[in-house]
C-alpha positions, 0 to 999 in steps of 0.5 A, a space after each residue: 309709896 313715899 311713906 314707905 320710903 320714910 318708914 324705912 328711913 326712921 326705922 333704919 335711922 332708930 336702929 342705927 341710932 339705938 345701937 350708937 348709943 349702946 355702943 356709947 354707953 358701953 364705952 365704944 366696946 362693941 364694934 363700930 360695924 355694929 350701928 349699920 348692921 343695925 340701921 340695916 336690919 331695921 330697914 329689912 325689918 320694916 320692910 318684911 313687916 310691911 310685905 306681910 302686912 300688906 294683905 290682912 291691912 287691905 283686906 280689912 278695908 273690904 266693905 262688909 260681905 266682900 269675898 276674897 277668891 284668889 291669892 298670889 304669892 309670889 317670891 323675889 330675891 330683893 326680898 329674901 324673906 319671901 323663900 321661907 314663907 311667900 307673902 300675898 303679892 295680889 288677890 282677887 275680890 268680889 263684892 257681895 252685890 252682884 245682880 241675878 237675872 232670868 234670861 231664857 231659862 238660864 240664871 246670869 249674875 253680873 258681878 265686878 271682880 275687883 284686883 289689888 296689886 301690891 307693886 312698887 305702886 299699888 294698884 287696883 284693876 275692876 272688871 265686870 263680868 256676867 256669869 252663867 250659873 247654867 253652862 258655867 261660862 263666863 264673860 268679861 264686859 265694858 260696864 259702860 257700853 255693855 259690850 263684850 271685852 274679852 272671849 267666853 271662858 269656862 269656870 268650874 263649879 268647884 271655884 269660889 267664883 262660881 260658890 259665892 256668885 250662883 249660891 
């Protein structure tokens, strides 16, 4: 977060600096509001490149055979840019190594549902989970205790989840 911070300094001190020299070169025709409205639209044009940027840089660090199966998008009115076209705020992956197993007839796949978050801190949330490919039902569990941590839910067959764990 701290390198945010600087990016958005340099790109407003760049800017700002830019437009004061352009102003110098011009024998101070243009306007003087000119460097700060500079400085500033460097800074919101760091900061919406970032915004934007967040996702596809994140998800080019998935291993390979990684799956992403939900997006958030999501608007915010200290970012303006975000009404026009929403930026992907967090998402949902699942790796590709996931175990199956046959258990009365019934084929369970246990997997890890990985969660990014892009907060004022990033943030990553995992959560194992095992999933019937027979009732489409799943349920989330501690990884190393084995036991239950949240309530039976139904999944849908249409759902990447279901697509990429049960192929």
């Amino acid at each position: 977060m701290i390198w945010h911070l600087v990016g958005v300094l340099v790109m407003g001190l760049c800017l700002g600096g830019l437009a004061f020299f352009v102003r110098k070169a011009t024998r101070n025709r243009l306007a003087k509001w000119w460097i700060p409205a500079s400085a500033a639209a460097g800074m919101l044009g760091y900061l919406a490149y970032y915004d934007y940027d967040w996702y596809d840089f994140k998800r080019s660090q998935l291993p390979e055979g990684t799956v992403v199966v939900h997006e958030e998008r999501g608007r915010s009115l200290l970012k303006p840019w975000s009404y026009l076209h929403p930026a992907v705020n967090a998402f949902v992956a699942l790796d590709g190594k996931h175990s199956t197993r046959l258990q009365d007839g019934q084929r369970l796949v246990e997997y890890f549902e990985y969660r990014f978050h892009k907060d004022p801190l990033e943030r990553l949330e995992t959560q194992a989970y095992v999933l019937n490919c027979e009732t489409q039902e799943r349920v989330a569990f501690d990884a190393k205790d084995g036991r239950p941590t949240g309530p039976v839910e139904g999944i849908s067959t249409e759902s990447a989840i279901f697509r990429s764990a049960c192929r």
